[in-house]
N, C-alpha and C positions, 0 to 999 in steps of 0.2 A: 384380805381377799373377799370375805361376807361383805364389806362397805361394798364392792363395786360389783358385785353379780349380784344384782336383784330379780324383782320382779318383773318388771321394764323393762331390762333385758332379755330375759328369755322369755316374753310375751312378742318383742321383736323379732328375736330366732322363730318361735314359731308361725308367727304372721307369713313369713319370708317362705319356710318349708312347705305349709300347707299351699300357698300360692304355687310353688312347685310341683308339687304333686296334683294340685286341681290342674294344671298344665298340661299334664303327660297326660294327664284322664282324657280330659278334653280333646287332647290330639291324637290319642288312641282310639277314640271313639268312631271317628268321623274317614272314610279313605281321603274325603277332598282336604283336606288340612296338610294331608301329608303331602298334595301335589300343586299347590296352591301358593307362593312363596307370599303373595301381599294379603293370605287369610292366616299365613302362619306368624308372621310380625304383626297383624292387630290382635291375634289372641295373644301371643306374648309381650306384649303394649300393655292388653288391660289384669293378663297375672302376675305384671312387675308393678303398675301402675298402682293395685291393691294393697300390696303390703307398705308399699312407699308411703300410701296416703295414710296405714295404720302406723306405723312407725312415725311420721309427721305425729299426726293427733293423740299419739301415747308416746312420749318421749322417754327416755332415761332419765335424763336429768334437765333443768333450765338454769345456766349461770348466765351472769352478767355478759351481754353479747353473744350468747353460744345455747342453743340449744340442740342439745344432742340426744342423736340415736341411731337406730343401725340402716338408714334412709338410703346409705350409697351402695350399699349390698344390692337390693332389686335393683337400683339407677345404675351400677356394673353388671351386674348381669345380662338384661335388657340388652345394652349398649353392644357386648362382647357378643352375645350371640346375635343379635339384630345389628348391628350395624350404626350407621350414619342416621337413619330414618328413622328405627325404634329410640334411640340413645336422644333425639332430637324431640321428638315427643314427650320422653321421658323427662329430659329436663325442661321445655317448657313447663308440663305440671309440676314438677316440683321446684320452681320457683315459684308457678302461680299460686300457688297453695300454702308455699312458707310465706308470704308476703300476706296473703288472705288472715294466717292464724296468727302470725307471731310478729308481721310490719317487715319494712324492706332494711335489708343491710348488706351493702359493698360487700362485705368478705363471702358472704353466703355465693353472690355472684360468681366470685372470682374462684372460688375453692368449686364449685362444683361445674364452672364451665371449664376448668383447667383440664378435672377430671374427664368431661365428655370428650372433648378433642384426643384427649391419649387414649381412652377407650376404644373410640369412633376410628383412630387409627389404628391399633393394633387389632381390632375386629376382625379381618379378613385372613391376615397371618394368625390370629388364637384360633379361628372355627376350623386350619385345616391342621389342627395339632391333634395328634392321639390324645386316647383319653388321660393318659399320664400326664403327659408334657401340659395338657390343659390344667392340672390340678395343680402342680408347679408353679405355670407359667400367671395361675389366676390368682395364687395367693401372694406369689413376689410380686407383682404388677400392683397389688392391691395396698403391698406394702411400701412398696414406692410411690403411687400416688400419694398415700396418707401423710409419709414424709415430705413430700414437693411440695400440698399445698397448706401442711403445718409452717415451713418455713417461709412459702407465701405471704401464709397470715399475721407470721410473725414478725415478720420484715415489715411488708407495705401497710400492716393495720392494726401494728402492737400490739397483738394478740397474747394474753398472758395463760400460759401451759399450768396446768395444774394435774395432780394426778390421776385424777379420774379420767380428765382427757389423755391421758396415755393410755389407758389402761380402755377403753372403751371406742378411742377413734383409732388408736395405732394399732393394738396389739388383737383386740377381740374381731376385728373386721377382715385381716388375711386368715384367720386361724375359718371363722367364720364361710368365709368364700371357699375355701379350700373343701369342707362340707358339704358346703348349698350344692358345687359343682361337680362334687363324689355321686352325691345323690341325682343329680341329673342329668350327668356322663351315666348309671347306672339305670336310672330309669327309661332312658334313651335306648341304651346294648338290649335292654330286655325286649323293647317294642321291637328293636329290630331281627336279634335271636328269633323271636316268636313268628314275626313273620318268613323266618327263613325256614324255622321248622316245620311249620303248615305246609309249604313247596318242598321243603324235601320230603315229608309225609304223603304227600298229595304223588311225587315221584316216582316214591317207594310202593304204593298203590297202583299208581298203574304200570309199573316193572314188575310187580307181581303177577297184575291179568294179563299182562301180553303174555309173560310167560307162562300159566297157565291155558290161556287161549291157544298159544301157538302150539303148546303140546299137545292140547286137547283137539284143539282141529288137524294135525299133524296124523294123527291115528286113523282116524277114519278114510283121512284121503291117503290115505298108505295101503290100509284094503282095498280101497277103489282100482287106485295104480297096481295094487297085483294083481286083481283080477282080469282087467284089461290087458296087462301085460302078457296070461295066462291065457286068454282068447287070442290074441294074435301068434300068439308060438304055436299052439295046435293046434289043431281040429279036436274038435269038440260036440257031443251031441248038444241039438236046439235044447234037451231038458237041461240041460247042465249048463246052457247056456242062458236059459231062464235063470236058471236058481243063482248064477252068478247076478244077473244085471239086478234083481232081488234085493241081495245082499249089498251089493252096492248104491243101489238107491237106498236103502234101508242105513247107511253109512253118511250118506251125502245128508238125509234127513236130519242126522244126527249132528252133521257139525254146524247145519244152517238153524238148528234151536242153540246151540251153544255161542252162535253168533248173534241171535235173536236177543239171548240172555245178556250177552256183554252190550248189547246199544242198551238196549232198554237199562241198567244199570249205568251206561254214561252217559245219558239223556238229561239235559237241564231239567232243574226242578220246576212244573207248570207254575207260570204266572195266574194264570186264571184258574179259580178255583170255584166252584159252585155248589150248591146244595145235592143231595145225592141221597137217594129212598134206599137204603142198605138192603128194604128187602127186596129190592127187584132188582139192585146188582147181584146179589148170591144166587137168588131165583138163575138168572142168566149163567152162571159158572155154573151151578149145576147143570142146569140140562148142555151144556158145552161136556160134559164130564161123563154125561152119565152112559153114552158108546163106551168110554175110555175104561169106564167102573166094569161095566156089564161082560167085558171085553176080559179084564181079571178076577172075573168073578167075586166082585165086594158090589155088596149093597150100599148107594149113597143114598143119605136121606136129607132133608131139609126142613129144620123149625124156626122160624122167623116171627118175631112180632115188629110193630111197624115202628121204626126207627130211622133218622135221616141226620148226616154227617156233613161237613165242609170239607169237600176235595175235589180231585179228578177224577170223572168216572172209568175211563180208558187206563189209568194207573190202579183204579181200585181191582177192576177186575183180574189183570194182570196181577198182582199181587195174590189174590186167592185164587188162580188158577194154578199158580204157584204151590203154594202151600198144599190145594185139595187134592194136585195130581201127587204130589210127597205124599202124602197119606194113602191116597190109594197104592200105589208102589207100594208101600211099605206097610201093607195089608194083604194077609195072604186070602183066598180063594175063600171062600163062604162068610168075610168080615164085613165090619160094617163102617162105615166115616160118615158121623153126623155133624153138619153144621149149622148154628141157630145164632140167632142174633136177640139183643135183650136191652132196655134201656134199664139203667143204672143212675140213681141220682142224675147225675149231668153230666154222664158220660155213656157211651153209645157201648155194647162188649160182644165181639165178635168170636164166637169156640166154633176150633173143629177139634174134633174128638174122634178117634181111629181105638180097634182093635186090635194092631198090626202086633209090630216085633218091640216096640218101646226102642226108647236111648237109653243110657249111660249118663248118670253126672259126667262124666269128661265132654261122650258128644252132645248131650246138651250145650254146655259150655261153649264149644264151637262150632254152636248152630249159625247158619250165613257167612263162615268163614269160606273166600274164593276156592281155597285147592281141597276141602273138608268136604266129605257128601257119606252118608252111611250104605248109599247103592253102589256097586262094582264098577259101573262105568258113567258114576256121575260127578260131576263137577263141582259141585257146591252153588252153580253161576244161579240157580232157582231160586232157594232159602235166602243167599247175597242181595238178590235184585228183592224178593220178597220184605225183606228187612229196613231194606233203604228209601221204600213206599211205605210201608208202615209211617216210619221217621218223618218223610217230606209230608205229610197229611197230618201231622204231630199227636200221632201215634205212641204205643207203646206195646211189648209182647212180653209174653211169659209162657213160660212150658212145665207141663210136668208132666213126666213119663215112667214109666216103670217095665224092666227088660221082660218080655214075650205078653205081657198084661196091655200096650199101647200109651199111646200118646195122647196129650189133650193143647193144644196150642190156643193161648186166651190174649186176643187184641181187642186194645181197649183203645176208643179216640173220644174226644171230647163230641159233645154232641150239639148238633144246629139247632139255634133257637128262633129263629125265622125264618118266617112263609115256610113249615113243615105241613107237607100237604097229606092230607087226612086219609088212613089206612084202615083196613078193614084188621079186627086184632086177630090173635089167633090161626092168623093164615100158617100152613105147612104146603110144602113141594114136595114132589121124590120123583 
C-alpha cells in the first residue's frame, strides 16, 4: 500500500480540494455569481481548470505510454456540474496541455473524450439528484467510466495494466470523487442554509416590531377611543372636556413618536456619507433638549472639543436625541446629564454621563433590545433605533452604570481625516 500512496498523490488530492473550496469562497463572495449562470461556469472553468493543469505538471507516476494522475477528477467534476460547455473547455485544455508537456498520443484522445460525452450527458439528470444520490451516483459513474475506457485502451491500443494503474486510475478516483463531491454538496447546503437563515432572522425581527408596534400603538389609541366614546354618551362639563381631549392628544403624541421610532430604525442605511463637526451636532441636540431638561428639572450641560467624524448628519442627531432624552428621563429633578466629546488617537468618543437611577448588569445587557425599555410606558424603540446609528456610521458603545449612582454611555467612531475644518478648542454649551 506505501508503494502506491505517495506524495504525488496526495499533492493531487490537495490541488483538487483547495480548488474547491477557493470556488465556494469565490462564489460566496459576490451575490452576481450566484445569479449569473455564464459567470458561474467560467469561474468553475478556471477552479477545475487549476488543479487539472497541477495534476498534469506533478504527475504520480510516468510509465511507458501512460502518464498518470488524478487529471479526471476536476475534468469530472467541471463536466457533471457544468455541463456540455464547462466539460468542452475543460477537455480542450487538457489535451492542449498533455500534448504541450508529454507529446500527442491516440489513447489519451480516446479515454478522455469517451469520458466527456458520458459526463456531458448525464450532466443534467446528476445536478437535479439530492445531495445523497449525487455522492452515489458520482462515485459509480466515476467507476464506470474508469472501467470503459481501461477496456477501450486495452482493446483498440494494447494498453498493458499493471498495478499501480489499478490502484491509482480505478480504485483511488471513485473513492476520491465521492469526497471532492461530499465536500462540495456540503459547502454548497452551508451557502445556502446561511442565506435562509439571514431571511428567517431578518423575519423574525420584523414579527417581533410589528408585534411590539401593534401593541404599543394599540394602547394609546384605546384611550383615545374611550374617551371619545365617554364624550358622546354624556354630557360633560367643557373642563372635563378639556382635560379629556388633553389626554388624548397627549396619547396620539405618543404613538406617532413610536411610529417615528419604528421608520427611522427601518430606514435604509445612507448611501451618502459626509464629514460632520461633532461639536456642532451635539451643540444642536442640546439646545433641542434643553426645554425638555428644564421641563424635568435636570441640568444639561455640554463639553465639546473640536472633532469631526464620517457620517449622516440627520442619523447623527437622531441618535443622540435619543440617548440624551433616555438620560434625562432617567434623571430625577435637581440631576445633571453631561455630554462631551474628545479625540482619542484616531478615533473620535462621544460620553453622556447622567446622575439618574443607574441599570443593572441584566438591563445593561438588554440595552436596544425592541420590547426592553427601563421606563413604564416605553418601548425600547429609542435605545433600538439609537444602536443601529451608532453601527451604520461604524460606530461602537459601551456602558457603565451603577444602581441610583447613574449612567455613563461611551461611543466611540473612527475619526475623519480630511478637509477637518478648524475649531476653536475648548469650546463648552449648556
Amino acid at each position: 500500500m506505501g508503494t502506491y500512496i505517495n506524495q504525488n498523490l496526495l499533492n493531487n488530492l490537495f490541488y483538487i480540494l483547495t480548488s474547491m473550496f477557493v470556488y465556494y469562497f469565490i462564489y460566496d463572495q459576490r451575490k452576481w455569481w450566484k445569479t449569473n449562470l455564464h459567470q458561474q461556469q467560467w469561474l468553475l472553468i478556471i477552479c477545475t481548470a487549476v488543479p487539472l493543469l497541477l495534476c498534469m505538471k506533478f504527475p504520480i507516476y510516468i510509465a511507458k505510454d501512460c502518464v498518470h494522475d488524478l487529471r479526471q477528477i476536476p475534468f469530472l467534476i467541471g463536466t457533471l456540474y457544468g455541463g456540455w460547455f464547462v466539460g468542452s473547455v475543460l477537455l480542450f485544455i487538457l489535451l492542449a496541455v498533455r500534448f504541450f508537456f508529454y507529446g500527442f498520443q491516440p489513447i489519451t484522445v480516446a479515454v478522455y473524450f469517451t469520458m466527456f460525452i458520458i459526463a456531458a450527458w448525464a450532466s443534467p439528470a446528476f445536478r437535479r439528484l439530492n445531495r445523497t444520490d449525487k455522492l452515489f451516483a458520482s462515485m459509480w459513474l466515476t467507476l464506470l467510466l474508469d472501467i470503459l475506457v481501461t477496456v477501450i485502451a486495452v482493446v483498440f491500443f494494447d494498453f498493458q495494466i499493471i498495478d499501480s494503474y489499478i490502484f491509482d486510475f480505478i480504485l483511488i478516483p471513485p473513492l476520491a470523487m465521492l469526497f471532492v463531491v461530499y465536500i462540495m454538496e456540503t459547502l454548497k447546503d452551508a451557502i445556502v442554509m446561511r442565506s435562509k437563515l439571514v431571511k428567517v432572522e431578518k423575519m423574525e425581527i420584523v414579527s417581533q416590531l410589528a408585534a411590539s408596534i401593534s401593541h404599543e400603538v394599540r394602547n394609546p389609541l384605546t384611550v383615545v377611543k374611550g374617551f371619545i366614546q365617554l364624550m358622546r354618551s354624556q354630557p360633560i362639563s367643557k373642563e372635563m372636556q378639556e382635560r379629556y381631549m388633553h389626554i388624548a392628544l397627549e396619547e396620539i403624541d405618543r404613538a406617532e413618536t413610536i411610529i417615528n421610532d419604528y421608520l427611522t430604525f427601518a430606514k435604509p442605511t445612507p448611501k451618502k456619507a459626509e464629514p460632520l463637526i461633532v461639536e456642532q451636532e451635539l451643540e444642536r441636540v442640546v439646545h433641542l433638549l434643553q426645554p425638555f431638561a428644564r421641563m424635568n428639572g435636570v441640568h444639561l450641560v455640554g463639553k465639546c472639543q473640536p472633532c469631526s467624524i464620517i457620517g449622516n448628519n440627520e442619523y447623527f442627531r437622531q441618535c443622540f436625541l435619543n440617548l440624551l432624552k433616555n438620560s434625562i428621563e432617567a434623571t430625577p429633578a435637581g440631576g445633571t446629564v453631561t455630554v462631551s466629546c474628545y479625540t482619542q488617537g484616531e478615533h473620535v468618543v462621544v460620553t453622556i454621563a447622567d446622575t439618574g437611577v443607574g441599570m443593572t448588569a441584566e438591563q445593561i445587557s438588554r440595552f436596544g433590545e425592541p420590547y426592553f425599555s427601563t421606563k413604564e410606558k416605553g418601548t425600547g424603540l429609542g435605545a433600538m433605533v439609537a444602536v443601529k446609528l451608532i453601527e451604520t456610521m461604524k460606530g461602537t458603545w459601551h456602558i457603565e452604570s451603577e444602581v441610583h449612582k447613574g449612567t455613563t454611555i461611551t461611543v466611540t467612531f473612527p475619526e475623519a481625516r480630511k478637509a477637518e475644518p478648524k475649531l476653536d478648542s475648548g469650546s463648552k454649551f449648556s
